[in-house]
Every structure is written in C-alpha cells, then in structure tokens.
C-alpha positions in Angstrom: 120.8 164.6 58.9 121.1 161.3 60.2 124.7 160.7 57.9 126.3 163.7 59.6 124.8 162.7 63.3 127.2 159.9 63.0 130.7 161.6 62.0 132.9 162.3 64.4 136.2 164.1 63.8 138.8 163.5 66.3 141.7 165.2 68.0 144.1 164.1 65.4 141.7 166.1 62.7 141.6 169.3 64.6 145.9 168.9 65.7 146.6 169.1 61.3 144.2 171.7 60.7 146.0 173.7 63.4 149.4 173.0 61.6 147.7 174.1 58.5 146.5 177.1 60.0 149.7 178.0 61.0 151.4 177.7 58.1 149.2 179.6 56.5 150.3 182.6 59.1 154.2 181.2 58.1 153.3 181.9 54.5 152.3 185.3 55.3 155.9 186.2 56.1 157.6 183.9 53.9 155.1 184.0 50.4 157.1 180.9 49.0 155.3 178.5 51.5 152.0 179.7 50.2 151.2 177.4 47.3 152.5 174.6 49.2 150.3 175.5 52.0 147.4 175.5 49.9 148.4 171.8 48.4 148.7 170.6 52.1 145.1 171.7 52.7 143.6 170.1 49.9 145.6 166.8 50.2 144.0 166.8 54.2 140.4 167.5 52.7 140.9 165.2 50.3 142.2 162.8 53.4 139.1 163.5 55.0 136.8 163.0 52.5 138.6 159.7 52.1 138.6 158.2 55.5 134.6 159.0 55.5 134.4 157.0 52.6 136.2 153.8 54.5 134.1 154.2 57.2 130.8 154.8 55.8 131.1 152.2 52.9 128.3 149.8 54.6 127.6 148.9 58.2 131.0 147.3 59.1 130.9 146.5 62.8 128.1 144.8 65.0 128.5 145.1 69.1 126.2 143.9 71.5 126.4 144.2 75.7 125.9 140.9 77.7 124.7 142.0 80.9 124.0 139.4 83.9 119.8 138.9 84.3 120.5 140.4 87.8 123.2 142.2 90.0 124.5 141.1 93.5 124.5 144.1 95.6 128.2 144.7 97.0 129.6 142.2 94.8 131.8 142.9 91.6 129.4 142.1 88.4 130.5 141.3 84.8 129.7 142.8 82.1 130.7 142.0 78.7 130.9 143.7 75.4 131.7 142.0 72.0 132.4 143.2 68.8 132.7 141.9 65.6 134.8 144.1 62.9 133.8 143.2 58.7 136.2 146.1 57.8 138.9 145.1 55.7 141.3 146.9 57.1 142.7 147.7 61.0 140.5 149.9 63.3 140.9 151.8 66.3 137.3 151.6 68.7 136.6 153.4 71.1 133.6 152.2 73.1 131.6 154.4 75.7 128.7 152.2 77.3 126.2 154.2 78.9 125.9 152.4 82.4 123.3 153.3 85.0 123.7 156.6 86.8 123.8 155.2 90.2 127.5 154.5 89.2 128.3 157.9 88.8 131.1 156.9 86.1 131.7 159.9 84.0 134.2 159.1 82.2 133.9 155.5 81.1 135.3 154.6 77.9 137.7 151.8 76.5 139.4 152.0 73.9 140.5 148.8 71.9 142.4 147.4 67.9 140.7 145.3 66.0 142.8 143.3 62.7 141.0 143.3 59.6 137.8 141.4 60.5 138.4 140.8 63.9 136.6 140.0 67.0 137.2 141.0 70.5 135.0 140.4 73.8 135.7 143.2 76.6 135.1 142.3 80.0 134.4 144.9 82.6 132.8 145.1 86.4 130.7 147.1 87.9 130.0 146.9 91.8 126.4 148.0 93.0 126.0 149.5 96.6 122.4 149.8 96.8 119.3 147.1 96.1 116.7 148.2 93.2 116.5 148.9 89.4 119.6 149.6 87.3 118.9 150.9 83.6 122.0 151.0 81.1 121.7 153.2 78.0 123.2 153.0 74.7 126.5 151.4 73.6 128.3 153.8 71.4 130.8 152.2 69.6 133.4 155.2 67.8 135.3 153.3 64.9 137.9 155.0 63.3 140.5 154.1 60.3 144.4 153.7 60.5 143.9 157.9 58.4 142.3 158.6 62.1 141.0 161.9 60.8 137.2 160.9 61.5 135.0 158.1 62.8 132.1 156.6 62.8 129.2 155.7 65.8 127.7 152.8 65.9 125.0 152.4 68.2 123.8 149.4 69.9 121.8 148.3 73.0 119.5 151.1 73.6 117.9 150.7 76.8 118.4 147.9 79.5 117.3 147.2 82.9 119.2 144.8 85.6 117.5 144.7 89.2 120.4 144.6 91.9 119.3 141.9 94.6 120.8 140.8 97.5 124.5 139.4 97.4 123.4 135.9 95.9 127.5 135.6 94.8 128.1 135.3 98.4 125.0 132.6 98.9 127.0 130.9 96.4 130.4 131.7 97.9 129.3 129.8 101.5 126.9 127.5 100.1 128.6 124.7 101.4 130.6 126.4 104.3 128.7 124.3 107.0 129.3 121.2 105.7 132.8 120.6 104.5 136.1 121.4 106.1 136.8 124.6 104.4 135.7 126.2 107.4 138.9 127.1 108.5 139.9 129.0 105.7 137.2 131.7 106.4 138.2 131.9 110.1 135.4 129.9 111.6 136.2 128.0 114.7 135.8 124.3 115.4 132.9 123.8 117.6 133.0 120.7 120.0 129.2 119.1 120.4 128.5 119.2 124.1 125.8 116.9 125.3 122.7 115.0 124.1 120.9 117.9 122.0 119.2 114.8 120.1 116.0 113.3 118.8 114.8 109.9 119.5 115.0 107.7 115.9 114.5 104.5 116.7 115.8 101.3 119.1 118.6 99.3 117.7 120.4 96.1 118.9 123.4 97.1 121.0 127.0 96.6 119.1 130.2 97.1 120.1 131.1 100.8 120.6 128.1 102.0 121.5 126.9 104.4 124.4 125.7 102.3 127.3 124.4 105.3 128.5 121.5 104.9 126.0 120.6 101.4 126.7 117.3 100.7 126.9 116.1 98.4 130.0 112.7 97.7 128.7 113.3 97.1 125.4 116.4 94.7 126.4 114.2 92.7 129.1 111.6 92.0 126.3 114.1 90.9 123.2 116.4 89.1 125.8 119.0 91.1 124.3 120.9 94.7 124.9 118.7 97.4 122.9 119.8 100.7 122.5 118.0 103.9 121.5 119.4 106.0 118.6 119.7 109.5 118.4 119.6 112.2 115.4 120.6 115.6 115.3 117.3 118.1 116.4 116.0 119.5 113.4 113.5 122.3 112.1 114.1 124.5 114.5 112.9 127.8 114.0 115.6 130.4 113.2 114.1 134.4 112.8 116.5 136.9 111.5 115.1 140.5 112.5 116.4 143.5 111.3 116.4 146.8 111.7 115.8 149.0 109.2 115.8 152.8 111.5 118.5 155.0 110.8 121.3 153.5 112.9 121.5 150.9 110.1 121.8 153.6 107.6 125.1 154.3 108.5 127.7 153.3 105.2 130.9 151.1 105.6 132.6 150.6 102.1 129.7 151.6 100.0 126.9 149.7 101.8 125.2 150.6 104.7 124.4 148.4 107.6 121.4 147.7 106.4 122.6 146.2 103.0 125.0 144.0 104.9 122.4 142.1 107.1 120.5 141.6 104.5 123.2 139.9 102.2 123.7 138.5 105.6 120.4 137.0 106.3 120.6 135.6 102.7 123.5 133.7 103.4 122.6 132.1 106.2 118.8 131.9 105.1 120.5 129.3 103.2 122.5 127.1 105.3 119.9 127.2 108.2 117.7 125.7 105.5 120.6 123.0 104.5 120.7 122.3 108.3 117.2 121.0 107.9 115.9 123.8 110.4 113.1 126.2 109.6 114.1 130.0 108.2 111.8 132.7 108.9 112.9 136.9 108.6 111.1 140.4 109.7 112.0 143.4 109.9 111.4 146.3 112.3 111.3 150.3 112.4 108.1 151.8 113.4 106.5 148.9 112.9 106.9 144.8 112.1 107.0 144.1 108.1 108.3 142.0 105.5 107.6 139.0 107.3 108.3 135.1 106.2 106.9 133.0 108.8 109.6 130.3 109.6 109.2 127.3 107.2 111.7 124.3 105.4 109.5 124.1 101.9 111.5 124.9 98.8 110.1 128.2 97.8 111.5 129.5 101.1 115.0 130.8 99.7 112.5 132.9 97.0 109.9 134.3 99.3 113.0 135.5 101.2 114.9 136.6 98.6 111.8 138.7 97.4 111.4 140.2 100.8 114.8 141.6 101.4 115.0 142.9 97.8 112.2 145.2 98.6 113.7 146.2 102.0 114.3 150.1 102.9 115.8 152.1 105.5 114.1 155.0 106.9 114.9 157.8 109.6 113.0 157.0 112.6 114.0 155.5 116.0 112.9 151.9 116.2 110.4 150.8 118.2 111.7 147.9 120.2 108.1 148.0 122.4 106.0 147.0 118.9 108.7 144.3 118.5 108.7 143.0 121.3 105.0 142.2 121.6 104.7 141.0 117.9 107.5 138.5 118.4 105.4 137.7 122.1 102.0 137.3 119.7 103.3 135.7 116.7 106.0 133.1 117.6 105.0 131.2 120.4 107.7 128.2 119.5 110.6 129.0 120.9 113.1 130.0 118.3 116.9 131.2 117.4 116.5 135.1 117.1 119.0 137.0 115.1 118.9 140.6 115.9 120.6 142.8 113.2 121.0 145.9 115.0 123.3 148.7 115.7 124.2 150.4 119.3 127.0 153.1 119.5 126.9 153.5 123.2 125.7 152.1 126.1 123.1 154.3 126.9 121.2 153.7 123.9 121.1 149.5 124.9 120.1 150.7 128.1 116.7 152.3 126.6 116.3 149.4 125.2 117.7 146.5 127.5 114.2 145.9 129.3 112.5 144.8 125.7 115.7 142.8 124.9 115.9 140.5 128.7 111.6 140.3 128.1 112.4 138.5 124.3 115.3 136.5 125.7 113.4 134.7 128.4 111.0 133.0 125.3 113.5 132.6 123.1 117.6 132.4 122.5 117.8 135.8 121.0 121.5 137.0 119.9 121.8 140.4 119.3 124.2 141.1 116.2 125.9 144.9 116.4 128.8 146.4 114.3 132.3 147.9 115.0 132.9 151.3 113.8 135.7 150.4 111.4 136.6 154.2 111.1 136.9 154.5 114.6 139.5 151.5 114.5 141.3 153.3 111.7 141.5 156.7 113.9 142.8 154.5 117.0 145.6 153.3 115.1 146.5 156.1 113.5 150.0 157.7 115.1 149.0 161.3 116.7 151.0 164.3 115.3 149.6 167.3 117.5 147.3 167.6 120.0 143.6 167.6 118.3 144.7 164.4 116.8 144.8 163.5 120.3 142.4 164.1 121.6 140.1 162.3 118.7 141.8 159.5 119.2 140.8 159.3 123.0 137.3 159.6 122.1 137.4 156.7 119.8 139.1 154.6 122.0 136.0 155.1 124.6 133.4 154.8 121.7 135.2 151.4 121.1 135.3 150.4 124.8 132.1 151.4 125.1 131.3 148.1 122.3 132.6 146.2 124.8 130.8 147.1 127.6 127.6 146.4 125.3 128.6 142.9 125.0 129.2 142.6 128.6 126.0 143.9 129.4 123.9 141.4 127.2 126.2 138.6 128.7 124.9 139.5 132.2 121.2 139.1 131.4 122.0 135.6 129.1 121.7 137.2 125.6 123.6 136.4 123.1 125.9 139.1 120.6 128.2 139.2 117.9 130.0 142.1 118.0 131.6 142.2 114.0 133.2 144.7 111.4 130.3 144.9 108.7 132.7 142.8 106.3 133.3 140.0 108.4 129.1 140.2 109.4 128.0 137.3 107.0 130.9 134.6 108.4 130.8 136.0 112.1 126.6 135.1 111.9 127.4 131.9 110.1 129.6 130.7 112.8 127.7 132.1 115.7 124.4 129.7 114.3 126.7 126.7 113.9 128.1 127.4 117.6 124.5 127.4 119.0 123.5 124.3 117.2 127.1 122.6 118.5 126.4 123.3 121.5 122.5 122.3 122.0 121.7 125.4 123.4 118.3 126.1 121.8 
C-alpha cells in the first residue's frame, strides 16, 4: 500500500486517456480505426508502466526546508528549499511545502527543472502578522519524468516549529540609527543640543578654545592656573515604554495591529536607549500593570525584554488609566522618560482620561505616542463621485482634525505626543527620544 500511496498520475495522463476514449467512440462509426485504437492504448499502458519504472527505480531525489530558528513578526522571512536530483535523466518537480495555517496559503506550490543530477535551492518569504508559535508540515516534493504520465512524492520535513518574535530585523535595521549620519535617510531631523544637560567628569587645565563659562575659581586660585570643569553627556536615565494592550490597540493597519507595532517599536528603541548608555525599562497596561522590566543597563536587558513582549496579548477591556497611574506613582519614584503607546480616536475619550495623564506628567516627562487612522487619510483623498461619498469624507476629515486637537490638548498641560502612521511608529519614537535627550529636557 505504501508503493501506490506515492503515485501520482497527472493531468497530462488523464488528457491521453480522454483522446483514447474518444477514439474509441470514433471507431465505433468508422470500424477501421478500431485496431489502431486498441494499439494506441496499449502503447500508453505500456508508457505508463514505464515512466513508473523511472521513477520508482531507487530513491532518486533528497530535499530538505531551511527555515530561520525564529520569525520577525511584520517582517518578510526566508525560507529556503533545496533539492538535490540522482536521476539520470531531466525532471519536472513540483514542490508543495506545508507552511503554517496562520498563513492561510492554499494554494502554494512551485514548480521547478532539474538536469540530470542537478541541484537547485528555492528561496521563498513568508511574512508573519501575529507573535507566537508557527508549525510547518511536510514538504511534498512531486517528481515526474520528461514521459509526464505519472510521478512520484517524496516526502521530507515532517513537522517543524518557528516562534514569531518581535521585529528583531528592524532592531537590526536601526541598530546604529543614533549614532551615524544615516539619520537623514529615514527622515529624522537634526536636533541642535540646547544648554548644559551635563555631568560633572572631572577639572582640567584650561586650553585654548574652551568655555570660560566653566572655569573654575577655586580650583584656579589653588594651582595658580586657569582650571576648568569638564562635562559628559547625562547618562542612565531611566526610559519606561508602557503600552497598552485594551482593545483600541487591537485595531489592524497592514496586517498588524497597533499593538504588534509598539511592541516591534519598543524593541527598537529598547535598543538604542540602551546604546545611549541610559536605563530601558517596559510595562504594560489593560486592567491591570504586567509584564514589567524594571529599568536597568546590564546586558541581559535586550533578552528579558525581548521575552516579555513575545508573550504580550491584547484583550477587549477598557484600560484602566486610574491602576496606572498609581503603579507608575508607587513603583518609579526616579523621575523617568515615559513612552505611552496608546490610541485616542476622539477627544472625548483623552478627556476621560486627561486628569490621570497631567497627575503622571508632573513626576515624570511622559510623551504620549497615538496613531493616525491611515484609512481615514485614504478616504480624505479620495475624489467624491455622489453624495454618500461625501458626506464620509466630511466625517473623516473631523475624525482627523479631531487628532489634532488631541495633540493640542496634551501641549497645553506640558505633555509630550507623537502623533504617527503605525509604519512610520518605530522612526517617529526613535527620533522623539533623541529630540528629548538633545534638548536636556529630562
């Protein structure tokens, strides 16, 4: 049973017996093309029996599936098949990998030629839009001969699992964004450094050049000679990025929802607060405070953080900005950067929750972080052709004013916003963080 679970006869097989077949309705009519008929049917069986012998004469191909140890969620991931052919003659494959169901790719095949002992390595992507465990099944590799009446299945690779995790491509992609002039390219601005937002190092002997602001009069009436003090950049800061995971966030843009793009987010910049010698810490918030990483420079951080956001769900409940606002008044008494991922659609819903907001601003430089609808944008732009169309398109417009009234709002009680389109949220963060350290404003 197990020889006839792997043949396969093909289109082309079933397309000849179909001509047969109708000769044989031919020959009814015109008796001459009856023995003729008959020779064409055993010269296809014969065929047949033929082209299962090619196939079947040993195992002939070897295919394996090189899957990367984990995916980046949002990202394009390889994936690559090779195949090694021992036939001694030209095949046809056709190659149906059984990837994980969350793709929802029904009809994934590829089809490929391989020369007589040949080799090929197939490259495909697959994009994830959700954080958790993906299993691939079997690779089922269909060979068939140049006679392409039947083929064979091969099968390799049964069963394999690939956690998704939060987009580590892009930790790689802006790994060095803050600290080389490439800036630019991603649309970040140049920040001028405004004032003295510096730590005492030491007390130097005065050269030309320097600040005679910083002279120091003691130190120079004792050596008899100007002293200056030296300044560093402040450093280990504590930077908290809190998100919320209540429904507002689960709203999808592209494939991910709000929630999956702060937490790539917070990844990123996890990252190059932590290469800016200042402290990373996260939470997150719904009903309650979890998944917390107290704010700390040691170099497990990036994993402890990484393992946290993997783990990270939405749910359906209205957050509770009340419980977060007195754990952040219990638990971080330093005062710290606070990066809010959140989402407000209208100003009535910051209003409920504008009295929590001005209470964690006066402790700490908190900066709220909301999202444009991009569909709305879409909508706005969008020429009218009847009234309806309209009429939608004047309630987006105040939907989107309404965004800018939020910002204005914060701006009145000194908080801080970024106000971004969900694919722009990882750079717009970025460059927010290396405003407020520019700037000496924490």
């Amino acid at each position: 049973m197990g020889f006839f679970k792997k043949i396969y006869v093909s289109n082309f097989f079933f397309y000849v017996l179909m001509g047969i077949m109708a000769c044989f309705i031919f020959a009814h009519f015109f008796p001459a093309l009856y023995n003729a008929t008959w020779l064409l049917l055993y010269v296809f069986i014969a065929f047949t029996v033929i082209d299962v012998i090619l196939l079947f004469a040993g195992k002939r191909i070897e295919g394996s599936r090189q899957a990367p140890e984990k995916f980046s969620n949002g990202d394009e991931n390889p994936v690559q098949v090779t195949i090694n052919s021992f036939y001694s003659f030209p095949v046809t494959l056709k190659i149906i990998d059984e990837v994980p169901f969350q793709f929802q790719l029904r009809n994934f095949d590829i089809k490929r030629k391989l020369a007589p002992g040949g080799s090929d390595t197939i490259e495909y992507s697959l994009r994830p839009t959700e954080r958790g465990e993906y299993f691939f099944g079997r690779l089922n590799i269909y060979v068939s001969s140049p006679l392409l009446l039947a083929s064979r299945r091969y099968i390799f690779n049964n069963g394999q699992m690939v956690p998704t995790y939060p987009s580590f491509i892009q930790l790689r992609k802006y790994d060095l964004m803050a600290f080389s002039n490439r800036l630019f390219q991603y649309g970040l601005k140049k920040i001028r450094r405004i004032g003295h937002t510096m730590e005492f190092e030491q007390i130097k002997e005065y050269v030309s050049g320097d600040d005679i602001r910083t002279i120091n009069w003691k130190a120079t009436a004792k050596r008899n000679q100007l002293m200056v003090n030296q300044f560093q950049d402040e450093k280990s800061q504590n930077v908290y990025m809190a998100i919320d995971k209540g429904r507002v966030m689960k709203m999808p843009f592209n494939g991910l929802s709000l929630l999956d793009y702060a937490i790539n987010s917070t990844l990123v910049l996890s990252n190059i607060i932590l290469k800016k010698q200042d402290k990373a810490g996260m939470f997150t918030f719904s009903k309650k405070v979890e998944n917390r990483v107290e704010a700390e420079r040691r170099t497990s951080q990036m994993q402890r953080i990484l393992e946290n956001l993997y783990n990270i769900k939405t749910d359906f409940f209205e957050s509770d900005y009340g419980r977060l606002y007195a754990d952040i008044k219990r638990n971080i008494t330093q005062r710290s950067l606070i990066l809010l991922y959140t989402n407000f659609e209208t100003l009535d819903g910051l209003n409920r929750q504008l009295p929590y907001l001005k209470g964690m601003a006066k402790s700490h430089l908190l900066v709220v972080v909301f999202f444009e609808n991009t569909e709305l944008e879409q909508l706005i732009h969008k020429k009218a052709e009847n009234v309806q169309e309209i009429y939608d398109q004047v309630i987006a417009e105040k939907f989107a004013f309404e965004k800018r009234l939020i910002v204005n709002e914060l701006m009145k009680y000194g908080i801080y916003s970024v106000l971004t389109k969900p694919e722009n949220l990882t750079i717009d963060s970025i460059n927010k963080y290396l405003e407020i350290k520019a700037r000496g404003i924490l």
